[in-house]
GUROMAR-902306 format. One record per residue: residue number from 1; residue in one letter; x, y, z of N, C-alpha, C in turn. Coordinates in nm, 3 decimals. Layout:
BEGIN
<resi=NUM	resn=a	nu=X	nv=Y	nw=Z	cau=X	cav=Y	caw=Z	cu=X	cv=Y	cw=Z>
...
***
This chain:
BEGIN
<resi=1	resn=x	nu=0.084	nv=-0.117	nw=0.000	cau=0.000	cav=0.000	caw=0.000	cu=0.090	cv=0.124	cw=0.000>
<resi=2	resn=x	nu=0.074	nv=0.275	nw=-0.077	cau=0.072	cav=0.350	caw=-0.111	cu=0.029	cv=0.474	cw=-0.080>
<resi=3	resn=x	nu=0.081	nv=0.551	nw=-0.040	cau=0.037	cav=0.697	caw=-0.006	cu=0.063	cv=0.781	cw=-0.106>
<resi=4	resn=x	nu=-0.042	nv=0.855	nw=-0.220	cau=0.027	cav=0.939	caw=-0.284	cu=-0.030	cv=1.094	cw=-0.300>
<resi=5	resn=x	nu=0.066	nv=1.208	nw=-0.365	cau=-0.032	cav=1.311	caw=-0.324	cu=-0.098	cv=1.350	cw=-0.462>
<resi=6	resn=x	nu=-0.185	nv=1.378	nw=-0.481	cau=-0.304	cav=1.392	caw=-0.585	cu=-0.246	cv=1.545	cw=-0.641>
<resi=7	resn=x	nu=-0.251	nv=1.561	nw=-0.759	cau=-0.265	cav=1.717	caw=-0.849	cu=-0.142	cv=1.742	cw=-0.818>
<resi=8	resn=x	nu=-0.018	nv=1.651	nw=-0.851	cau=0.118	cav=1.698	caw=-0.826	cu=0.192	cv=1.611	cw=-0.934>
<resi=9	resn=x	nu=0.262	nv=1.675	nw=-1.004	cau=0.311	cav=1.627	caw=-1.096	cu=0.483	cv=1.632	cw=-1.109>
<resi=10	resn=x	nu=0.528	nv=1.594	nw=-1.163	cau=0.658	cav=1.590	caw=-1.170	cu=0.704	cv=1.626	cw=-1.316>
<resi=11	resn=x	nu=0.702	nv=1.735	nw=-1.362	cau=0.697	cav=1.790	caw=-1.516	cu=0.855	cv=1.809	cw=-1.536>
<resi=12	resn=x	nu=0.905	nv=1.760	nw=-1.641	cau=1.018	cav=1.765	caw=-1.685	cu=1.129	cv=1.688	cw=-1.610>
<resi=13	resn=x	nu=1.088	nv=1.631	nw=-1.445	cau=1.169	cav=1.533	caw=-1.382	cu=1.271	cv=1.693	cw=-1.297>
<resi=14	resn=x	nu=1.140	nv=1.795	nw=-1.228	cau=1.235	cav=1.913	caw=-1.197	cu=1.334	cv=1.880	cw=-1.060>
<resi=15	resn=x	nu=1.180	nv=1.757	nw=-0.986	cau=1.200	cav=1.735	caw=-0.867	cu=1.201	cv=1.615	cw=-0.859>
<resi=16	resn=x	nu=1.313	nv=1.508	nw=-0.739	cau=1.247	cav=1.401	caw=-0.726	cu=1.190	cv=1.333	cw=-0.611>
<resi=17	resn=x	nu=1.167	nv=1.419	nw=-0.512	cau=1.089	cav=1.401	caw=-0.391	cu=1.056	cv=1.514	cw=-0.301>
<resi=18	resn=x	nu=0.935	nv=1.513	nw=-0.290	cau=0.893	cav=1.605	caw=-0.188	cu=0.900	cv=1.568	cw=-0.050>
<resi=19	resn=x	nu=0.894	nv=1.663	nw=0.043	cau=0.923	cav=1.605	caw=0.196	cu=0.752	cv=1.675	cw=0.253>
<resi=20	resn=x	nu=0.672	nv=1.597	nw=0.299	cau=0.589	cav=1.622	caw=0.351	cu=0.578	cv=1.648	cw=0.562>
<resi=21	resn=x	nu=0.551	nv=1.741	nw=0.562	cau=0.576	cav=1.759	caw=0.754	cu=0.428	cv=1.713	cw=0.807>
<resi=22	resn=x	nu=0.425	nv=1.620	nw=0.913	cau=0.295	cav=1.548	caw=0.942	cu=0.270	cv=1.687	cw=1.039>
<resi=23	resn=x	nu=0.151	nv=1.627	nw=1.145	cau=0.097	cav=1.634	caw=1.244	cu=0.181	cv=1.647	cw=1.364>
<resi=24	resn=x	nu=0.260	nv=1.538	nw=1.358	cau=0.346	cav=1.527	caw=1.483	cu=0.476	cv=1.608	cw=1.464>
<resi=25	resn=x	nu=0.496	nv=1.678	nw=1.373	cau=0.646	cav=1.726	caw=1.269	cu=0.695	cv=1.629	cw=1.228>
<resi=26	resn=x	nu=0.656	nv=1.499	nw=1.181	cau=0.762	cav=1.391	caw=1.131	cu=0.754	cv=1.458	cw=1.019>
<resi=27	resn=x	nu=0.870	nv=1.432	nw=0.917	cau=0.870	cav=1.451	caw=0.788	cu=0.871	cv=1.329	cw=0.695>
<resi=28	resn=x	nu=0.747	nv=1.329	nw=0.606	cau=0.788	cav=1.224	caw=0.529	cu=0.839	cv=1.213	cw=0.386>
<resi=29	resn=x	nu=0.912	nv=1.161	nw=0.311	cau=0.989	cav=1.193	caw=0.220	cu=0.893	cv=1.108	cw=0.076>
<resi=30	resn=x	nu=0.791	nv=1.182	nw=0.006	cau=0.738	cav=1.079	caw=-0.123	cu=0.832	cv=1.134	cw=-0.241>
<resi=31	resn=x	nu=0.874	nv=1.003	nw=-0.292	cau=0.951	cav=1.017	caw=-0.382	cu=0.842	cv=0.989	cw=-0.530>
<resi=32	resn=x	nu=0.885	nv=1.058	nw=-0.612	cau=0.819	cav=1.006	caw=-0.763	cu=0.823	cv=0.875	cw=-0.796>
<resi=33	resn=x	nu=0.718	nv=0.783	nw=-0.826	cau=0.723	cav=0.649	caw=-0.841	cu=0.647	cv=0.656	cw=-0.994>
<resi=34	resn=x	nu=0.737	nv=0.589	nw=-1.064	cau=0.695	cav=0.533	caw=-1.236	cu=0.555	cv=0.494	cw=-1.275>
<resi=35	resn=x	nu=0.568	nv=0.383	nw=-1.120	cau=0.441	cav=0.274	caw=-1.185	cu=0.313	cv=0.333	cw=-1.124>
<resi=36	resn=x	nu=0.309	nv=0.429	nw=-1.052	cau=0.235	cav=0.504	caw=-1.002	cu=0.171	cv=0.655	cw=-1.111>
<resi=37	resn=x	nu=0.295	nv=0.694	nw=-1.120	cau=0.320	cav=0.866	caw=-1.164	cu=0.226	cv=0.950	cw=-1.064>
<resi=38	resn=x	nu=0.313	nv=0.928	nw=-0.974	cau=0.274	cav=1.014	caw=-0.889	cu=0.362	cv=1.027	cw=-0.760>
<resi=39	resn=x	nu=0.412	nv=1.109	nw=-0.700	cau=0.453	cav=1.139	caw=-0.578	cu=0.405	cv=1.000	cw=-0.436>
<resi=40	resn=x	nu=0.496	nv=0.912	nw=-0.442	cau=0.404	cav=0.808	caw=-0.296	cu=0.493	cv=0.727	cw=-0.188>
<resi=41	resn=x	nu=0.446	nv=0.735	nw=-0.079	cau=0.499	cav=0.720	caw=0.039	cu=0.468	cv=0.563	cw=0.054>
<resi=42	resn=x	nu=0.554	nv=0.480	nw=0.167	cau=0.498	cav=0.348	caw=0.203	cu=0.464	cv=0.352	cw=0.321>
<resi=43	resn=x	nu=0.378	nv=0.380	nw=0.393	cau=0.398	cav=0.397	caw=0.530	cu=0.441	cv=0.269	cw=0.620>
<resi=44	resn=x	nu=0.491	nv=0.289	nw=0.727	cau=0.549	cav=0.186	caw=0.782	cu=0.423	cv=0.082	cw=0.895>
<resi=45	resn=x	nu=0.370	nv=0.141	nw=0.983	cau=0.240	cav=0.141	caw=1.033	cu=0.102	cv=0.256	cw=1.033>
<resi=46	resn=x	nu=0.041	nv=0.207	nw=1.107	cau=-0.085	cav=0.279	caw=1.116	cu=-0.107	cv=0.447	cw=1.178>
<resi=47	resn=x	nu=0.024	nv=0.500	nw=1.205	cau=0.013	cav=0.593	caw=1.295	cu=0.107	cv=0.664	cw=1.192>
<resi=48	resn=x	nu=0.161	nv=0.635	nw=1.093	cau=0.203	cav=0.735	caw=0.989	cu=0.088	cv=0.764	cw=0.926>
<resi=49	resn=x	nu=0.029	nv=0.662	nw=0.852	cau=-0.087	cav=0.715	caw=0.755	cu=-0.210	cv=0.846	cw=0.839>
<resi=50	resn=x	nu=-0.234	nv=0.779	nw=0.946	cau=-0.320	cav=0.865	caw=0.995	cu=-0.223	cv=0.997	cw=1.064>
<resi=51	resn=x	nu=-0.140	nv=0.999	nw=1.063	cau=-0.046	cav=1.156	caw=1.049	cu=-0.061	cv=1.236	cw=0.950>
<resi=52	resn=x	nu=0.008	nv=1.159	nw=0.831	cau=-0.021	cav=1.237	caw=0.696	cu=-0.182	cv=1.279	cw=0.618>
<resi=53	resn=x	nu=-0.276	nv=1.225	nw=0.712	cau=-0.443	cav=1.215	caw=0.665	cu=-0.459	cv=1.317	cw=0.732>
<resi=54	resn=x	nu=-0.419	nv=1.308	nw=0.887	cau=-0.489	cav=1.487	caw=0.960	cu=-0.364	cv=1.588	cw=0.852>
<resi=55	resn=x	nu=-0.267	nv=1.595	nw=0.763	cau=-0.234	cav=1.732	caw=0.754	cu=-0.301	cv=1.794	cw=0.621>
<resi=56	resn=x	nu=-0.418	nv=1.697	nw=0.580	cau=-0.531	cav=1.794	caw=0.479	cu=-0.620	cv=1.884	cw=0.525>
<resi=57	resn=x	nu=-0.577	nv=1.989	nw=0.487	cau=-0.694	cav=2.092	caw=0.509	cu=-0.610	cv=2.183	cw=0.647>
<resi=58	resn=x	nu=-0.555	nv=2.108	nw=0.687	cau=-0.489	cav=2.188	caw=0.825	cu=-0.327	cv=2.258	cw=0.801>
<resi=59	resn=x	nu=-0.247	nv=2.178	nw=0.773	cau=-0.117	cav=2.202	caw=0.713	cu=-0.069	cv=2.241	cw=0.582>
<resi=60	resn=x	nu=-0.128	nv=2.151	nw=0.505	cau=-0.148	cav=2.169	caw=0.352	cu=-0.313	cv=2.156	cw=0.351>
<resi=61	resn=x	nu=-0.314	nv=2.339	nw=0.290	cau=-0.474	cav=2.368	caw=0.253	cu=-0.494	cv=2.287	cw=0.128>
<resi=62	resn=x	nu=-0.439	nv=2.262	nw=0.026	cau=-0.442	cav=2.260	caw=-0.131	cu=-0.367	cv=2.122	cw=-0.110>
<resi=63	resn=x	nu=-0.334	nv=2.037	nw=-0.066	cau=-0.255	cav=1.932	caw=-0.078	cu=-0.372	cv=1.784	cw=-0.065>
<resi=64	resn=x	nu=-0.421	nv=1.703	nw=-0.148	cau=-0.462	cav=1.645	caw=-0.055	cu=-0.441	cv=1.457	cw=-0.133>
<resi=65	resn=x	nu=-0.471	nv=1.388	nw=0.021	cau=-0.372	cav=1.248	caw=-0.042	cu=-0.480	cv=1.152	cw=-0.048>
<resi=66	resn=x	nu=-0.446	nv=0.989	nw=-0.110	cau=-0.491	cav=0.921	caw=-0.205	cu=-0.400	cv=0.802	cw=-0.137>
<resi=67	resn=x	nu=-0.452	nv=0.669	nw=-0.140	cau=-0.461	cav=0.541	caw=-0.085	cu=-0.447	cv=0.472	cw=-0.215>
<resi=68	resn=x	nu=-0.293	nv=0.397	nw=-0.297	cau=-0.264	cav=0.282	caw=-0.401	cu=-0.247	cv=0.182	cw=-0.356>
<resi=69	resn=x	nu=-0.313	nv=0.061	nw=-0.382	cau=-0.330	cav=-0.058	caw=-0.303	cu=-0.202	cv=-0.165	cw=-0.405>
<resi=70	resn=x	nu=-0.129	nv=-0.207	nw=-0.340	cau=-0.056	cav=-0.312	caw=-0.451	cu=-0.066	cv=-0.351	cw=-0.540>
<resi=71	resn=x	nu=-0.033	nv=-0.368	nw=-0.691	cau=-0.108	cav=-0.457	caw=-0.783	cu=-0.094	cv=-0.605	cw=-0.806>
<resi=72	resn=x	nu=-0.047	nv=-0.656	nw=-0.680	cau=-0.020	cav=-0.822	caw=-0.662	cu=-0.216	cv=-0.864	cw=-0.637>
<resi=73	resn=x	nu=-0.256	nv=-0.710	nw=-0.532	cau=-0.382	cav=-0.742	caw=-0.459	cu=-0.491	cv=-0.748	cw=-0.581>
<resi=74	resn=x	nu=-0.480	nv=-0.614	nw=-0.671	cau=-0.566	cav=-0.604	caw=-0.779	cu=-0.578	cv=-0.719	cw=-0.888>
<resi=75	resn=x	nu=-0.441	nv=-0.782	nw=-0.903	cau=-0.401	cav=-0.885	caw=-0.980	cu=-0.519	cv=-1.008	cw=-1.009>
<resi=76	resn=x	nu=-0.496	nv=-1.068	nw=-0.812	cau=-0.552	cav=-1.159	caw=-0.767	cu=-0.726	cv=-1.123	cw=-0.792>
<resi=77	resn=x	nu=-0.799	nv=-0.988	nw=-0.803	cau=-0.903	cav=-0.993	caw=-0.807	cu=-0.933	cv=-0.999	cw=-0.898>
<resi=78	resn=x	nu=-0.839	nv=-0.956	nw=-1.069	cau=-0.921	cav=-0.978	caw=-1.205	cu=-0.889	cv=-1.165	cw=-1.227>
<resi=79	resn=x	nu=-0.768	nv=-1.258	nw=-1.141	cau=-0.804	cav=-1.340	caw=-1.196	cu=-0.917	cv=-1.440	cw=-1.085>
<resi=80	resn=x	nu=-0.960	nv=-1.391	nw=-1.048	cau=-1.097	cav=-1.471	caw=-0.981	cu=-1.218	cv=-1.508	cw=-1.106>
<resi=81	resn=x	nu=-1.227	nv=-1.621	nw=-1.104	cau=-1.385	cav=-1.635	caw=-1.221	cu=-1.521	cv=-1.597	cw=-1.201>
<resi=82	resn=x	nu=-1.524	nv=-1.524	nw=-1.276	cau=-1.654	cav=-1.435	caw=-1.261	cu=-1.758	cv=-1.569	cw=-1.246>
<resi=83	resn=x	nu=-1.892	nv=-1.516	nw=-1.154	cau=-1.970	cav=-1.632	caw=-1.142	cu=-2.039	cv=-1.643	cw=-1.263>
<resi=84	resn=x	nu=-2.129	nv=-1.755	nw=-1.299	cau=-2.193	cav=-1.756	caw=-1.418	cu=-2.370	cv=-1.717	cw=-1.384>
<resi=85	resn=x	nu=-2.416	nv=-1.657	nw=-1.435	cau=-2.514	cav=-1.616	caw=-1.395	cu=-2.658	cv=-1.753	cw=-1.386>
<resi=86	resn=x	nu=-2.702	nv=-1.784	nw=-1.355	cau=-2.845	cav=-1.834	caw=-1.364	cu=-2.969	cv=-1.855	cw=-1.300>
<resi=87	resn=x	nu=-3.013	nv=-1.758	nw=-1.435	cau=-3.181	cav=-1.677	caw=-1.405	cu=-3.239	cv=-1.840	cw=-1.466>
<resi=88	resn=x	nu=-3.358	nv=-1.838	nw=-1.409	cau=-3.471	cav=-1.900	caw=-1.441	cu=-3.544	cv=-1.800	cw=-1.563>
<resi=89	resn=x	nu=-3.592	nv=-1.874	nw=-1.667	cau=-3.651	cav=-1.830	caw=-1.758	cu=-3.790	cv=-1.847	cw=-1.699>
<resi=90	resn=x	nu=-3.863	nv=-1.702	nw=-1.705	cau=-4.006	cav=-1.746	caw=-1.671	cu=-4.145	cv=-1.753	cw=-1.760>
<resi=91	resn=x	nu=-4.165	nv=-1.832	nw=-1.737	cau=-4.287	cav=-1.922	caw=-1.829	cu=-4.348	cv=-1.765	cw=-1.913>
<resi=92	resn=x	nu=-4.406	nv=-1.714	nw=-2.048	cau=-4.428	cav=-1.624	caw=-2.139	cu=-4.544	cv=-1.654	cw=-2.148>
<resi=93	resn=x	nu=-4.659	nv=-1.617	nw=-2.092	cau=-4.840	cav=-1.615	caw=-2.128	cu=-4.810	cv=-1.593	cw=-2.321>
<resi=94	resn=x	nu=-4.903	nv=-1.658	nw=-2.405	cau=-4.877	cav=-1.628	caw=-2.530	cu=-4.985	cv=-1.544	cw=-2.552>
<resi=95	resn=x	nu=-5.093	nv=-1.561	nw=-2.453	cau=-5.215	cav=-1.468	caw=-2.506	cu=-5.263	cv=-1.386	cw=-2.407>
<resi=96	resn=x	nu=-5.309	nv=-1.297	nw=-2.388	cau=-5.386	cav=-1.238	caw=-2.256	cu=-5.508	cv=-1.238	cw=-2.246>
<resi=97	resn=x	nu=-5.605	nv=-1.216	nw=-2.135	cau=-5.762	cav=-1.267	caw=-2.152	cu=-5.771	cv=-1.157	cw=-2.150>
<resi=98	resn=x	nu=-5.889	nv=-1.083	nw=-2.215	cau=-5.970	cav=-0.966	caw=-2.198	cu=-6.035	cv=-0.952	cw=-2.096>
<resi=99	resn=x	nu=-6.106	nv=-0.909	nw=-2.031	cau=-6.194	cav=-0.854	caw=-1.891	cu=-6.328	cv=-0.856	cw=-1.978>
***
């Protein structure tokens, strides 16, 4: 999993990592990732991510971040077999009665 920051681009390769300052002042360092294209962090546990989540809107007004899940995980879900569907066909009146 993936931390990355949204509406940030890396144009011409000016920069290759931004340092983000949490909540607590940790600093975290997202580097530009390829397979991403985008600026993204790994966090180590649960108390980084939710650092870098409170500094939207509070620290960075205009900054805000985005959750990339592995693609080993996504992988495993396109090759699952889709179920096969089966409806009952229901019986078709051929005529209707009048009243």
């Amino acid at each position: 999993m993936k931390i990355v920051i949204l509406r940030k681009s890396n144009q011409l390769g000016s920069t290759s990592n931004i340092k983000v300052k949490g909540m607590s002042s940790v600093r975290y360092n997202f580097v530009w990732d390829k397979q991403v294209s985008s600026f993204a962090y790994e966090p180590k546990n649960q108390e980084e991510i939710d650092d870098i989540f409170l500094t939207q809107g509070r620290i960075y007004r205009h900054m805000n971040f985005s959750i990339v899940l592995d693609e080993v995980e996504s992988e495993k879900e396109e090759q699952k077999p889709k179920p096969k569907s089966r409806k009952k066909k229901q019986p078709v009146e051929k005529q209707l009665e009048t009243a």
